[in-house]
C-alpha positions as CSV (number, residue, x, y, z in Angstrom):
1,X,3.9,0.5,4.1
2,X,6.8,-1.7,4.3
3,X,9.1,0.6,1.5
4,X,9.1,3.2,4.3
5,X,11.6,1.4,6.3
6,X,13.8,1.7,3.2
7,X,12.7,5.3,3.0
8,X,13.9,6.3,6.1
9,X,17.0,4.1,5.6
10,X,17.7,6.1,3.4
11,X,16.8,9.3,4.8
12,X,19.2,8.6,7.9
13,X,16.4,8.0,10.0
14,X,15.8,4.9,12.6
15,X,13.3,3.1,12.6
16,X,9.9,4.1,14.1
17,X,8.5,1.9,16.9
18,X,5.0,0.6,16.9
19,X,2.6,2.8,18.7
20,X,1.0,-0.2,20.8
21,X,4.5,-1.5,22.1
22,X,3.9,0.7,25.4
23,X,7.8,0.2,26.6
24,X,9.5,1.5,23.4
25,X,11.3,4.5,22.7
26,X,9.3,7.1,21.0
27,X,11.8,9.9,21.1
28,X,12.3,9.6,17.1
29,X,8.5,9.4,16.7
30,X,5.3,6.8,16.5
31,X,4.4,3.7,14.2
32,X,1.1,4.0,14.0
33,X,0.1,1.3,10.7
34,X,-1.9,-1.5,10.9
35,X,-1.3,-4.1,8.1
36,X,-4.0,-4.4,6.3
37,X,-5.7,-1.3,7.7
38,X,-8.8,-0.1,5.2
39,X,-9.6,4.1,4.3
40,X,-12.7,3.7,5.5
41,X,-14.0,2.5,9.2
42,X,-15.1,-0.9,9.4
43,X,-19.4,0.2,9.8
44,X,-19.2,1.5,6.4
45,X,-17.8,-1.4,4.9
46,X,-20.4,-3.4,6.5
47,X,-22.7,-1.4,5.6
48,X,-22.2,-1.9,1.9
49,X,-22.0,-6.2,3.2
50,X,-17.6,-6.2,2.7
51,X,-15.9,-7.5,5.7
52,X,-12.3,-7.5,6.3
53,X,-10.8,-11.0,7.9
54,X,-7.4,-9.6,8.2
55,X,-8.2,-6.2,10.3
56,X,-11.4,-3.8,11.9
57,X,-8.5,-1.3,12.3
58,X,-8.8,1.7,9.4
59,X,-7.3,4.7,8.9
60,X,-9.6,6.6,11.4
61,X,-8.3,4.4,14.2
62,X,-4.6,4.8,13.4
63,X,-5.3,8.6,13.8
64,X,-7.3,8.4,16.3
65,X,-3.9,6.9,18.1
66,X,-1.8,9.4,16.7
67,X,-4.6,12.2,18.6
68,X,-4.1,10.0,21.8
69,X,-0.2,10.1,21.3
70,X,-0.2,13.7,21.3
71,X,-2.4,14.2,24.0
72,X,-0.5,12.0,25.9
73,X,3.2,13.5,25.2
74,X,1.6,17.2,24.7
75,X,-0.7,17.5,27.4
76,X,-3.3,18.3,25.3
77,X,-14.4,-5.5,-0.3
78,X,-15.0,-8.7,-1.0
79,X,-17.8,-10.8,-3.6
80,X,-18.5,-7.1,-4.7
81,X,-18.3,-6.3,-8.6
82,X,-16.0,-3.6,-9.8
83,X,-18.5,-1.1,-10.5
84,X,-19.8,-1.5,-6.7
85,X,-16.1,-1.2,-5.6
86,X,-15.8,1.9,-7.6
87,X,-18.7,3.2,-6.0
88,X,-16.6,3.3,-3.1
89,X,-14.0,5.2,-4.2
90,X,-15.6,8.8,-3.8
91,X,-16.1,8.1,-0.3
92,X,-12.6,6.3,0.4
93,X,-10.8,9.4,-1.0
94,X,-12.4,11.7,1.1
95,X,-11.5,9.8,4.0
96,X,-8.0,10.2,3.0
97,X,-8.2,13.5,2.2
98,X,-9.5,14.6,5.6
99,X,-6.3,12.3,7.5
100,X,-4.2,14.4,5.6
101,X,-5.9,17.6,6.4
102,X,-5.5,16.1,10.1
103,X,-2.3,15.7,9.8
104,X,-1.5,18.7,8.7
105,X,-3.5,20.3,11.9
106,X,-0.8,18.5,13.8
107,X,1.9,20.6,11.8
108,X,3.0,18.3,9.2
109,X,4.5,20.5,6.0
110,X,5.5,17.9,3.7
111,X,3.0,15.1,3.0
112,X,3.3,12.2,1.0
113,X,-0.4,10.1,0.2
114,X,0.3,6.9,-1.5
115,X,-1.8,5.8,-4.6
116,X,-2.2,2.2,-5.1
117,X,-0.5,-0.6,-7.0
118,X,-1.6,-2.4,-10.1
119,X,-3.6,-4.9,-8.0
120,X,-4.4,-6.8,-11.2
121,X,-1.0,-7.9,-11.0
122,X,-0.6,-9.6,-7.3
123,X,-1.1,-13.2,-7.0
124,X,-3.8,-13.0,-4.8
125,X,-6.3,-11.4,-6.9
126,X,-4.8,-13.2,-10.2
127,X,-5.5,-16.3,-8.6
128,X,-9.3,-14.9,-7.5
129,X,-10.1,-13.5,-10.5
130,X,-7.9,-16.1,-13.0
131,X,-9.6,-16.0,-16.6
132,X,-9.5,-18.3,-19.1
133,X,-9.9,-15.4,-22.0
134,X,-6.7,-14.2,-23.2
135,X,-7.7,-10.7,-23.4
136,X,-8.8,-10.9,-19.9
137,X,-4.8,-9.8,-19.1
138,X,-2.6,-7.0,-20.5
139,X,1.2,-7.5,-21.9
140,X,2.7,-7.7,-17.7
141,X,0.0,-10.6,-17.7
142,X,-1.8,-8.8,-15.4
143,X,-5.8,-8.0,-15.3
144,X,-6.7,-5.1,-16.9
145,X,-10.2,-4.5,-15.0
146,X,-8.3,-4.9,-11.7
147,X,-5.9,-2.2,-13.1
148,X,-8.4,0.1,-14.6
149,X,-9.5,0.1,-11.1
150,X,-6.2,0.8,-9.5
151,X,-5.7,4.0,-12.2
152,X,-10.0,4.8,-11.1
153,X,-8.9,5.7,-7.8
154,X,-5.5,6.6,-8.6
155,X,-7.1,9.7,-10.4
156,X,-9.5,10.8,-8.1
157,X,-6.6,10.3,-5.1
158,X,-4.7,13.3,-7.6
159,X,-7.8,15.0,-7.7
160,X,-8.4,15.8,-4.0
161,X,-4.3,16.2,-3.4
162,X,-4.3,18.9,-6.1
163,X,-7.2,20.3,-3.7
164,X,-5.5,19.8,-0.7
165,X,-2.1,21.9,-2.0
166,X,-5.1,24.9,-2.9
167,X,-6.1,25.0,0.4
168,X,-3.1,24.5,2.5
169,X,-1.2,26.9,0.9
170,X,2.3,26.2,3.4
171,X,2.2,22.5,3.2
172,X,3.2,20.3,0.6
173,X,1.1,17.3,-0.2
174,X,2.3,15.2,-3.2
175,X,1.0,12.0,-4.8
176,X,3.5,8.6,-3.9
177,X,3.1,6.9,-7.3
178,X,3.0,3.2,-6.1
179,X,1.4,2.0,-9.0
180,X,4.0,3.3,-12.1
181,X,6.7,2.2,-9.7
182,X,5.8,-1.3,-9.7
183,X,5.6,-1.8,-13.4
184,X,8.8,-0.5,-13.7
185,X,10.1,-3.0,-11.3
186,X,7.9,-5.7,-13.6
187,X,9.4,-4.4,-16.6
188,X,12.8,-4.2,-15.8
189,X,12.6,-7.4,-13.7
190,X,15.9,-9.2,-15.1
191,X,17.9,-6.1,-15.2
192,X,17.1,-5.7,-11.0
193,X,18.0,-9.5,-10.7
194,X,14.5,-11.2,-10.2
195,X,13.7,-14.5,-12.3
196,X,10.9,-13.3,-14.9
197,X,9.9,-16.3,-14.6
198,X,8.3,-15.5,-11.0
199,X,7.2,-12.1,-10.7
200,X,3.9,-13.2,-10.2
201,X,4.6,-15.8,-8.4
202,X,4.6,-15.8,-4.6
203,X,7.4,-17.4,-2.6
204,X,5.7,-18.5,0.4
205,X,2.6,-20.1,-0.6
206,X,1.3,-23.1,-2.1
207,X,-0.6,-24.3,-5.1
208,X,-1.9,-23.0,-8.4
209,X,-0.3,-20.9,-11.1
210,X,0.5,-18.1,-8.5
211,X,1.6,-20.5,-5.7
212,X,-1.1,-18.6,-3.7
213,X,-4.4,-20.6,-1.7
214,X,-6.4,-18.1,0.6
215,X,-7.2,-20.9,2.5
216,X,-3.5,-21.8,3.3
217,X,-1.9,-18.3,3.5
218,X,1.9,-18.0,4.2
219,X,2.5,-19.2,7.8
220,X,0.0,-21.8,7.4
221,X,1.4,-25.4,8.6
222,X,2.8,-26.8,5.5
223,X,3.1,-23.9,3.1
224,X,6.8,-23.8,1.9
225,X,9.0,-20.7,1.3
226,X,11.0,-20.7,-1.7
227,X,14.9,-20.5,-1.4
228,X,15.8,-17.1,-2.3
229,X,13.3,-15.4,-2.0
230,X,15.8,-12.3,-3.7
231,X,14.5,-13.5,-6.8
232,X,10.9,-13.2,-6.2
233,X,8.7,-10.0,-6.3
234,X,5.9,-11.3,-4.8
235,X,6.4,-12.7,-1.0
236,X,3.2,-14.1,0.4
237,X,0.9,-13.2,-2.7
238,X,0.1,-9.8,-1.0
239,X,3.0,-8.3,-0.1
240,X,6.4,-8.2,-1.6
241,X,9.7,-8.9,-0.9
242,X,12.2,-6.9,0.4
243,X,14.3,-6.8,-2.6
244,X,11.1,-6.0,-4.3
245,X,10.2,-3.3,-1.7
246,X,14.0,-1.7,-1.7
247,X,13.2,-1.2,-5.9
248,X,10.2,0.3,-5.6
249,X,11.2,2.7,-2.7
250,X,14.3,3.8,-4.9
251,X,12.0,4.9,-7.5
252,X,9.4,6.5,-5.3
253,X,12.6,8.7,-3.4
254,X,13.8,9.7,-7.2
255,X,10.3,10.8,-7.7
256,X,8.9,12.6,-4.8
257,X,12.3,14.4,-3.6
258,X,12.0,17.1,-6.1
259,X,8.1,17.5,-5.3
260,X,8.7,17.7,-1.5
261,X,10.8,20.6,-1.9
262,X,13.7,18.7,-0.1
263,X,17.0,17.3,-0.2
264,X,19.0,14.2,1.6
């Protein structure tokens, strides 16, 4: 996630390079994300007719790099209804839960799984799923189905970490709460110094209520980028901005620092 570069900003550590840039310096240790990566591998999405346009790449192929890394250095959904998406959930928490216990067979001690954010309040999905019933939307003017959703899995993520800590008795695995970090950045939007008047709003994008067309994504010739983009949670209706990013990683290190057992 982007907030980890403020993370290990704040941490005192550099930056990580990507794992696919084959000349870097890996001495510090291995990028191995994928934007847009999914939990689950790409033939079990398809399987249940989802496809991805932004990545095939998932979670098992970003471990399966970090395997290769070590050998190396070691010698050794879309169109889908919410009750079919939540269907899914079972099976895309398990796939976590086994990177972690991966992980952890590499000798990782403290780990940190992120839940996910109140995706009924991004642009791109307010714009997919915009309603015209008022109680379609909660007081943050966000969707409440797409955030019951969020909390679904959010849940069932606690559930297998609490599992996880019982049988990995010297490692610490604890929950990154994404999602009760980002409405307090949407609460306290004017006191962090964003216009309230576009938290929902993206700044690179064009048209609508959300300034967000999936047919002309940020990038795309002709799509603007508004002129301080300091002021604006959203950045391309998917991700955020780096102020917005810097906030929610602030709250996230206030949170999981006592949990992790460790200090800065």
């Amino acid at each position: 996630m982007y907030s980890c570069t403020f993370i290990a900003t704040a941490a005192g550590l550099p930056f990580l390079n990507p794992y696919k840039n084959y000349n870097a310096d890996f001495r510090h240790g291995v990028n191995f994300a994928v934007a847009g990566a999914t939990a689950l591998p790409a033939e079990a999405l398809a399987e249940n007719n989802i496809t991805s346009e932004i990545t095939y790449s998932s979670l098992n192929v970003q471990l399966d790099w970090m395997s290769a890394h070590f050998d190396s250095i070691c010698d050794i959904g879309a169109g889908k209804s919410i009750e079919e998406v939540k269907s899914l959930v079972p099976s895309t928490v398990q796939a976590i839960q086994n990177a972690a216990r991966r992980v952890i067979s590499y000798g990782a001690v403290r780990v940190v799984v992120p839940g996910n954010f109140p995706i009924g309040c991004l642009p791109c999905y307010l714009n997919i799923f915009q309603s015209s019933d008022s109680t379609a939307y909660d007081d943050n003017k966000c969707l409440k189905d797409l955030n019951e959703l969020s909390k679904f899995y959010n849940e069932q993520l606690q559930q297998a970490i609490t599992g996880l800590n019982k049988e990995f008795k010297n490692a610490v695995i604890t929950y990154g709460d994404y999602y009760n970090a980002f409405e307090w950045l949407l609460e306290n939007a004017d006191y962090l110094g964003f216009d309230s008047s576009t938290v929902q709003i993206a700044c690179c994008g064009i048209g609508g209520d959300y300034n967000f067309n999936p047919k002309r994504l940020c990038g795309t010739l002709g799509v603007q980028v508004c002129q301080d983009p300091n002021k604006f949670v959203s950045w391309d209706g998917i991700h955020f901005t780096q102020e917005a990013y810097k906030h929610i990683s602030e709250w996230i290190m206030d949170d999981l620092l006592p949990k992790l057992q460790c200090s800065l």
